[in-house]
N, C-alpha and C positions, 0 to 999 in steps of 0.2 A: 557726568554721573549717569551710570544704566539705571534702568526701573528694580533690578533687585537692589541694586545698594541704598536705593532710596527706603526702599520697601527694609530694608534690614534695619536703617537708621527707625523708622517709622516705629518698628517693633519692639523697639530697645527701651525707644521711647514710653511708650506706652504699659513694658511692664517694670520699667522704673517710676515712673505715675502710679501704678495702681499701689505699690508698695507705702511710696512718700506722701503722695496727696490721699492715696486712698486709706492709709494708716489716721493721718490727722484728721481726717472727717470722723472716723471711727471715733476716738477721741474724743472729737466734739460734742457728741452725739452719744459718749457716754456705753460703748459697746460692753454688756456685761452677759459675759458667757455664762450667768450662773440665774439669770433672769428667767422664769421660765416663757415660752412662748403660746401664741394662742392656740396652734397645733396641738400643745400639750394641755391649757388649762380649759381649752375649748372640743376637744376630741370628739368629733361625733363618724367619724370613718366614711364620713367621704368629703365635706368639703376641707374640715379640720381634719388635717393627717401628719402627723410627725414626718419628712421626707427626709433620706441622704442628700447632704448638698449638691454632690455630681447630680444627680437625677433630678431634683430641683432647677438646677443650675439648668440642664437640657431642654425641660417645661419651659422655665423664664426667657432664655436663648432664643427658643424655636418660636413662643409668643409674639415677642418684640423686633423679631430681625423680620421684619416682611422684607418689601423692595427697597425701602427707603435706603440704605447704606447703599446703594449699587445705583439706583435711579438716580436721589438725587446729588451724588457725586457727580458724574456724567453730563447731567444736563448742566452743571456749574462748570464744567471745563472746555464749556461755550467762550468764557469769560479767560482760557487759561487754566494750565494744570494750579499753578500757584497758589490762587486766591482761596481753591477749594480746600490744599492739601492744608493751608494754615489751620483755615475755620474747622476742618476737621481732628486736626493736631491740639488745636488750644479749645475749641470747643467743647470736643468731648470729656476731658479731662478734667475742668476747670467748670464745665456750665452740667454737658447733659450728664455723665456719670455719677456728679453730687446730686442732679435732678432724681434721678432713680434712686440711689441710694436713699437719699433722702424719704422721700414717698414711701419707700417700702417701711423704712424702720420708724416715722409715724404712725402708719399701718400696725405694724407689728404692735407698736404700745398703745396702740386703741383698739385690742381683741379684735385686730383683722378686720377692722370696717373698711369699708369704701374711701376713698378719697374723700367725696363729697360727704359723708358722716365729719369728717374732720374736718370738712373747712364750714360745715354747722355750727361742731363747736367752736370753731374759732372765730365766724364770723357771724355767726346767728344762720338765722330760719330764710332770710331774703339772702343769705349770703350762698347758700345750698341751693337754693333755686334756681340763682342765678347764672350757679358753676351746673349743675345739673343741666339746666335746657343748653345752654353753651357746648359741653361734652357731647349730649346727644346729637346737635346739628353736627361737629364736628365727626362723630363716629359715621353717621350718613357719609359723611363725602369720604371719608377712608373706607369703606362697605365700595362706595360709588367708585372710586378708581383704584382701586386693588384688581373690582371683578373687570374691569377694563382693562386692566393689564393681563389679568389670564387667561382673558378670553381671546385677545389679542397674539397672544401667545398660544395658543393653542390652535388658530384659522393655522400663524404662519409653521410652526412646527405638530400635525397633527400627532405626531407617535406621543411628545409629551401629552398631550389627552389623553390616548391611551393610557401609557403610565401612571399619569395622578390620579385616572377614576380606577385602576388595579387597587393601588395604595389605599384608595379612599377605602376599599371593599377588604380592603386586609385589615384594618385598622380593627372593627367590632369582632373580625373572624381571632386576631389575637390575645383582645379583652377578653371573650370568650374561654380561650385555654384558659389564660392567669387567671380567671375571678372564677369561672365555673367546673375549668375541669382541673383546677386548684397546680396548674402544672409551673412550677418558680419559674420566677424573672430570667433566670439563667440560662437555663434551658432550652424558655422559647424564643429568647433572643437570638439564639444560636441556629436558629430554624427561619426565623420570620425576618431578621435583617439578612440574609444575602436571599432573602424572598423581595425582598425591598429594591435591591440592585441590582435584580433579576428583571423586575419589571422593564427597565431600561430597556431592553433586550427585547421582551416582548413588545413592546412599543415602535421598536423598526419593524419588526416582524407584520402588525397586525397596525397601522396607524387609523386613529377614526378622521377621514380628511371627507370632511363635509362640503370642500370645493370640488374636490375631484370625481367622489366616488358619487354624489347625490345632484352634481350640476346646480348648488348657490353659488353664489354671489358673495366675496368677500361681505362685505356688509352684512349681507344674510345666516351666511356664518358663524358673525359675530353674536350678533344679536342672537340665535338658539344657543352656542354657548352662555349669552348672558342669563338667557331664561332657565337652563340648565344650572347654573351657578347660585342662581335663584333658588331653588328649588334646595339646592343642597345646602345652601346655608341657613336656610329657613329650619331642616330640619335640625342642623348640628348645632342649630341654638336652643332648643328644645328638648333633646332628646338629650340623657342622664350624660354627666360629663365624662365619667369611667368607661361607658361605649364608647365611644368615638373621639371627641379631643385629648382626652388622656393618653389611648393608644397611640391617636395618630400622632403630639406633641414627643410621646417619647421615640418610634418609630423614626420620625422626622429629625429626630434631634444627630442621628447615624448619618442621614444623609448633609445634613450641616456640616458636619465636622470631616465627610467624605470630601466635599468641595471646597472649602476652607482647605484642608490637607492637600487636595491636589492643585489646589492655585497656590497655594505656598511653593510647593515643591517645583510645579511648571514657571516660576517666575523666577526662582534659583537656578534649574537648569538650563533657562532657557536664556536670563542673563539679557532683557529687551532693552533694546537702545530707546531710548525718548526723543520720539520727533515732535511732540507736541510743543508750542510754545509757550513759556511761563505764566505770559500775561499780555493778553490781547485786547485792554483797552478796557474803561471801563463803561461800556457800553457793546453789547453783542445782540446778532439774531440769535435768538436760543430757537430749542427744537418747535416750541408751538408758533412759528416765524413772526414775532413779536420784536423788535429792539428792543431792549431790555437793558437798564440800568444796573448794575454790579452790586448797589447797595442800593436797594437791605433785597433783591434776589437773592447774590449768594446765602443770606442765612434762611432765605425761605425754602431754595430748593433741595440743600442740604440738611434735611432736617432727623434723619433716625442716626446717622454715620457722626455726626457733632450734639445732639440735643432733640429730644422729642417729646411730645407731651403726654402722646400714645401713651408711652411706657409708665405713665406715674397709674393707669386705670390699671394697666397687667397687675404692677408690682402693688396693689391696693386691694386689686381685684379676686386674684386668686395665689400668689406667691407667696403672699403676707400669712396667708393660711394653713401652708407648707411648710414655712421656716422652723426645721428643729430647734436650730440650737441661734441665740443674736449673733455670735461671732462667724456665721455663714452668711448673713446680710451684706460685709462688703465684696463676698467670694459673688454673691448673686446681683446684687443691684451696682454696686461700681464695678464687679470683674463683667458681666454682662456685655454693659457698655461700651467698655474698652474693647471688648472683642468686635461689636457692632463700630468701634474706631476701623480697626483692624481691617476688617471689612472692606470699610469704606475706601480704605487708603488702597486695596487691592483692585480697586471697582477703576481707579484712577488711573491705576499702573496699569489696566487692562487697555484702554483706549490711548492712553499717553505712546502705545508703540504702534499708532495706528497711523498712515500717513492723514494730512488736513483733509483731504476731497474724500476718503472714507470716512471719516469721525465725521465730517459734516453730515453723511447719509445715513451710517450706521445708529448717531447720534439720537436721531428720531426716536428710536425704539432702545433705550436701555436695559432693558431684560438681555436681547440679541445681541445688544455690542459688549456686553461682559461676557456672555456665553462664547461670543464668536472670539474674543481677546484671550480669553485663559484659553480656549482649546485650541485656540494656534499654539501657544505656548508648550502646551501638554505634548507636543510630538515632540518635543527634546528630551520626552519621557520615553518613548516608543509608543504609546497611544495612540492611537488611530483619530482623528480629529472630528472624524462624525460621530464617534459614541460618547468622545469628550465631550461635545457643543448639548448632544442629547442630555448626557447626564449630568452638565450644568445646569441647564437650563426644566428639567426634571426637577431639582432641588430649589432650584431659584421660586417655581410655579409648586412645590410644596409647602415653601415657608411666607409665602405669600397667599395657600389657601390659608394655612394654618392663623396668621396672621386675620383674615378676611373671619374664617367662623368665630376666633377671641373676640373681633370687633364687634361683630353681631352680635354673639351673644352677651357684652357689656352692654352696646347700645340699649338689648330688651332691658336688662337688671333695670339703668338707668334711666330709661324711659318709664318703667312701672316705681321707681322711686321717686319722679318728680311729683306723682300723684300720693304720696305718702305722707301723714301728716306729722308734726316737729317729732324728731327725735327725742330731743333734750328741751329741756322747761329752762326758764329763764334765770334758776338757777346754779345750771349745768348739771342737775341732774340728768340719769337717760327715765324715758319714757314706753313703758311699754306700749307695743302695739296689739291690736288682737282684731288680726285680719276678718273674722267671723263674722263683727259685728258692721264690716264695715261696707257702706251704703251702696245700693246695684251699682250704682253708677261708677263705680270707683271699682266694684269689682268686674266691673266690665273692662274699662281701661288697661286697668293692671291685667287682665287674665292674660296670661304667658302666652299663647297664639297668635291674641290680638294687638300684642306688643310685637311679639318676629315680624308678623304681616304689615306693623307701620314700619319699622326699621328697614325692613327688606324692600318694600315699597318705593321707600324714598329714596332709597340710595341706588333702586332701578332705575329712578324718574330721573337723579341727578348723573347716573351714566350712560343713560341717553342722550344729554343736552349736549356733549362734544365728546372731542377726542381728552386720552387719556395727559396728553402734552398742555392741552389748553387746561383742565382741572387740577393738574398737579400745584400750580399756583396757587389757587384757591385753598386748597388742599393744605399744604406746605406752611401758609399764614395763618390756619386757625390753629393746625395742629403747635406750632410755636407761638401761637397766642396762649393756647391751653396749657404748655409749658410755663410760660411767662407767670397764669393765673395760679399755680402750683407752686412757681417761686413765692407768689404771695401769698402766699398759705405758708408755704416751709419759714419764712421771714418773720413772722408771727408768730410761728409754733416757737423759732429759737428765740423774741423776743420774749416770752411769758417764760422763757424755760434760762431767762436770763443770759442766753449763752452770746457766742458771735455771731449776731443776727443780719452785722454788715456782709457777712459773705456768702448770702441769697439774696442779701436786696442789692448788690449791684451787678450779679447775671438778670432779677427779676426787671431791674432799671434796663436795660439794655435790650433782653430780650420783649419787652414790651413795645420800646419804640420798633425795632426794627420787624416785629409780626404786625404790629398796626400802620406802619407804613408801608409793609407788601400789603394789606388787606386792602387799604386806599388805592394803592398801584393795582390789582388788580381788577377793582371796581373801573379805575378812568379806561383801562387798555379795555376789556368787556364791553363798556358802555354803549349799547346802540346795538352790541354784537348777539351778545347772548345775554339776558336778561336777569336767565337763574339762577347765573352763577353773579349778576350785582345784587339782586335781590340777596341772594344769601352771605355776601360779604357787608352789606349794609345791615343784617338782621344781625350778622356775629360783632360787625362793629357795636352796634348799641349796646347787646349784651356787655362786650367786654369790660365798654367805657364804665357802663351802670356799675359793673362789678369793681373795677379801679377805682371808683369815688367812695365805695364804699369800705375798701382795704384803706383809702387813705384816712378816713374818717377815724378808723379803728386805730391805724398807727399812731396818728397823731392824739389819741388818747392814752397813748402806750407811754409814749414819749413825754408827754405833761404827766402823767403821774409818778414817772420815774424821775422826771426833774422836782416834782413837787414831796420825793421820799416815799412813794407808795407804789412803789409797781405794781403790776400788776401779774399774777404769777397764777397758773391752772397746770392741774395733775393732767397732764396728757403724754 
C-alpha cells in the first residue's frame, strides 16, 4: 500500500463518519434548525454576532488546529505508523469530534456561556472552581509549549519570522478597511490574501536570522523570540478582538486551507511509498529520548488529531456566540474535527515516506519533518521545494500563533472568572453580578492586564524549564484530562436531559484512565529531573481526582433517583 491510498482510504473514511455518526449525535442532541441562537437572542455586535457557517467554520478551524494534529502524530510514529493512525481513525470520530460537538451545542443552549458556567450548573459552585483552576494551569503549559515551538521555529527557519510578524501587521491594517473604511468582505479579500502569500516571498527576500546577522547563540535566539512572543501575546489578549484575532483567524483560515490543499494534492501526485514500519514494539525512545511505553503515550501524544480538550474552551468560548443557525453546529464542531482527523493522518503520511535514520532526526522537531515531508512531495507538482517547506511551515507557525493568542486570551477570561462569585443560587437560578460593587481586592485580580501578565508569566516560567519534546507530555496529559473532565460534564448534561448518557461516559471512562496515567508516567520519568513540570503534574493530579469524586457523587445521585422514579431532569 503507498501513502496516497492510505491517505484516500483515510478520507472516505472520515466523510462517511461525519455524515453517519455525525448525523446520530445531531439526533441525539435534538438539532432544531428552528431554535433560535444566542447570536440572535443575545446580539450585542461584537461578541454576539450572527456568522455564515463557512466563516464561522474558518474562526473555529484556525482556533483549534494549533500543532497538535502534526506534532503529536509524529512523535507517536516513534512507536510505528499503525498505532497512531488507528487512535487517530477511531478517536476522532468516535471520542474528540462528539467532544466538540458536544461542548459547543451545550454552549449554544446555555446563551453562549463558558464551559465552566455549565459545569456550575451541573455540578455546583466547588464543581467550577475546580474545572476553572484545572483549565487555567492547563492553558499555561499550552501558552508554554506552543511559544516553544515557534520560536524554535523561527531560530531554525528565520524568513518564517519574517513572514508571521508581516501577517501579524496585516491583520489590524485589514480590520481597519472592513470596520472603518466600511470596504466589504469581498473585496478586501481579494487584495489582502494573495498580500498573505506574498509574505512568503518576502520572507526569503528579507529573513530576520538572529544567529547569523547579530552573532547569538542558538539558545539566545531562542529565548528573544520567546520574549518577543511574550510581548505579542500579552497584547492580543487584551486588545478588542475585531483588531486583531478576528482578522488574523479569518486571514489565517486562507493559508489553512492553502496547505491542506497542497498536501492533499502533493501526496496524490506524488504517490509515496511507506518505508516506515507498522509497529515497532511497544515500547520506544520517543523524541525527548525517554523510553517510553505505547500505552497510554499514544493517547497522550496524539491529542488535537484524535481528541482534545482545548477545543471544548474554543467551541464554549467564542464559536458558541457565533452560531447562526443549530443546524451549522455539526458542520463546525464535528466537521471541524474531522478535518483536524484529516490533518493528522497527513502529518503521518508525511514522515511514513521518510527512511528510519532520518525520521529518527527529523523526528525531534515536528513542525520541520511535516514541512520537510509535504514539500519533497510538492515537486511532483513542479514546486520548487524551498518555497514549499517556507510556505508550510509559514502556515503551520500561523495556526499555532493563532492557536497561542485564543489560549491566552481564555487562560485571562478564566483566570478572572475563578475569582467571580456563584453564578447560579442553589436553586439554579442565575445570579446577577455587578462588578462595581465589587471589593479592591477582587478588582485588582480580575483587572484585565493583571490577569494577561499572570498567564503570560507563567507560561514563560514554564517554557523556560525544558525543551519543547520534554513538555509536550505534560502538556498532552492534562489537555486529555481536561477532555476527560468535559466528558463528565457532557455525561451529566445527557443524564438530566434523559437522553444516551452511556455514550460519553465510556470515551469519559476511558479517557480518564489513560490522561491520569500519562500524568503519573510523566511525574516518575521527570522525578529528580525537572521538578516543575512534577510539581505541576502532581498539582493537576489532585485537581482532577477532587473533581472525579465529585462527578461521581453527582452520578450516583442521578442514578438512585432514577431507580427510585424520580430523576432528576434541568432546563439546560
Amino acid at each position: 500500500m503507498t501513502g496516497s491510498l492510505l491517505f484516500c482510504i483515510a478520507l472516505a473514511y472520515f466523510v462517511v463518519a461525519y455524515f453517519v455518526y455525525g448525523g446520530f449525535l445531531a439526533r441525539v442532541f435534538k438539532i432544531d434548525p428552528n431554535r433560535p441562537t444566542p447570536a440572535h437572542t443575545n446580539y450585542d455586535g461584537v461578541d454576539y454576532v450572527p456568522t455564515p457557517a463557512i466563516v464561522l467554520y474558518g474562526h473555529h478551524f484556525a482556533s483549534i488546529a494549533g500543532p497538535g494534529p502534526i506534532v503529536g502524530p509524529i512523535m507517536a510514529a516513534y512507536f510505528g505508523f499503525l498505532p497512531a493512525l488507528l487512535w487517530i481513525l477511531i478517536g476522532c470520530v468516535f471520542i474528540g469530534a462528539f467532544h466538540d460537538f458536544a461542548a459547543l451545542v451545550m454552549s449554544v443552549r446555555n446563551k453562549g456561556r463558558s464551559i465552566s458556567f455549565i459545569m456550575e450548573r451541573l455540578m455546583g459552585f466547588a464543581g467550577r472552581q475546580l474545572f476553572l483552576i484545572f483549565c487555567v494551569a492547563c492553558l499555561v503549559l499550552v501558552v508554554g509549549i506552543f511559544s516553544l515551538l515557534i520560536s524554535g521555529m523561527f531560530v531554525q527557519l528565520p524568513s518564517v519570522a519574517t513572514a508571521s510578524l508581516l501577517f501579524i501587521a496585516m491583520a489590524p491594517v485589514f480590520a481597519f478597511c472592513t470596520t472603518k473604511l466600511k470596504i466589504r468582505l469581498l473585496p478586501a479579500s481579494c487584495v489582502f490574501v494573495p498580500l498573505v502569500f506574498f509574505t512568503v516571498y518576502l520572507g526569503v527576500l528579507f529573513p530576520i536570522d538572529l544567529v547569523g546577522s547579530f552573532g547569538l547563540t542558538a539558545a539566545e535566539a531562542n529565548f528573544a523570540w520567546l520574549a518577543v512572543l511574550a510581548i505579542y501575546i500579552f497584547a492580543a489578549s487584551v486588545v478588542p478582538v475585531q483588531w486583531l484575532l478576528q482578522p488574523r483567524d479569518y486571514l489565517n483560515s486562507y493559508l489553512l486551507y492553502g496547505m491542506l490543499a497542497l498536501g492533499i494534492a502533493s501526496i496524490l501526485a506524488y504517490n509515496p511509498d511507506i518505508k516506515m514500519a507498522a509497529f515497532n514494539g511497544w515500547e520506544a525512545i520517543t523524541a525527548d529520548g525517554n523510553m517510553t511505553a505505547m500505552i497510554p503515550a499514544l493517547f497522550i501524544f496524539v491529542a488535537c488529531g484524535a481528541c482534545s480538550g482545548f477545543h471544548s474552551l474554543v467551541a464554549s468560548g467564542t464559536t458558541s456566540k457565533q452560531v447562526n443557525n443549530e443546524k451549522d453546529m455539526q458542520k463546525i464542531g464535528y466537521g471541524g474535527m474531522i478535518m483536524e482527523g484529516i490533518l493528522g493522518v497527513m502529518a503521518l503520511v508525511a514522515v511514513m515516506a521518510m527512511d528510519p535514520a532520518t525520521f529518527m532526526e527529523l523526528g525531534k522537531n515536528q513542525p520541520m519533518a511535516f514541512a520537510t515531508g509535504i514539500a519533497s512531495f510538492a515537486t511532483a507538482l513542479g514546486i520548487d521545494e524551498t518555497y514549499a517547506k517556507l510556505f508550510i511551515s509559514l502556515a503551520i507557525s500561523a495556526f499555532m500563533m493563532t492557536s497561542l493568542d485564543t489560549a491566552t486570551r481564555l487562560g485571562r477570561f478564566l483566570w478572572q472568572e475563578i475569582f467571580m462569585p456563584r453564578s447560579i443560587d442553589r436553586d439554579g437560578n442565575e445570579v446577577a453580578y455587578d462588578a462595581s460593587k465589587a471589593p479592591a481586592w477582587r478588582k485588582a485580580i480580575t483587572n484585565t492586564y493583571v490577569a494577561a501578565v499572570i498567564v503570560v508569566g507563567g507560561s514563560l516560567v514554564m517554557a523556560m524549564t525544558g525543551s519543547a519534546a520534554s513538555i509536550w507530555p505534560i502538556f498532552g496529559a492534562s489537555n486529555q484530562l481536561m477532555a476527560a473532565l468535559t466528558f463528565l460534564g457532557i455525561t451529566l448534561y445527557l443524564m438530566m436531559k434523559q437522553s444516551k448518557w452511556y455514550l460519553a461516559f465510556v470515551p469519559m471512562i476511558f479517557m480518564m484512565v489513560m490522561s491520569l496515567w500519562g500524568v503519573v508516567q510523566v511525574v516518575q520519568q521527570q522525578w529528580g529531573q525537572n521538578y516543575v513540570l512534577v510539581v505541576s503534574g502532581c498539582f493537576l493530579l489532585a485537581m482532577a481526582i477532587l473533581m472525579i469524586l465529585l462527578g461521581i457523587s453527582i452520578m450516583a445521585h442521578h442514578v438512585r433517583a432514577h431507580a427510585q422514579g424520580t430523576p432528576v431532569t434541568v432546563e439546560i
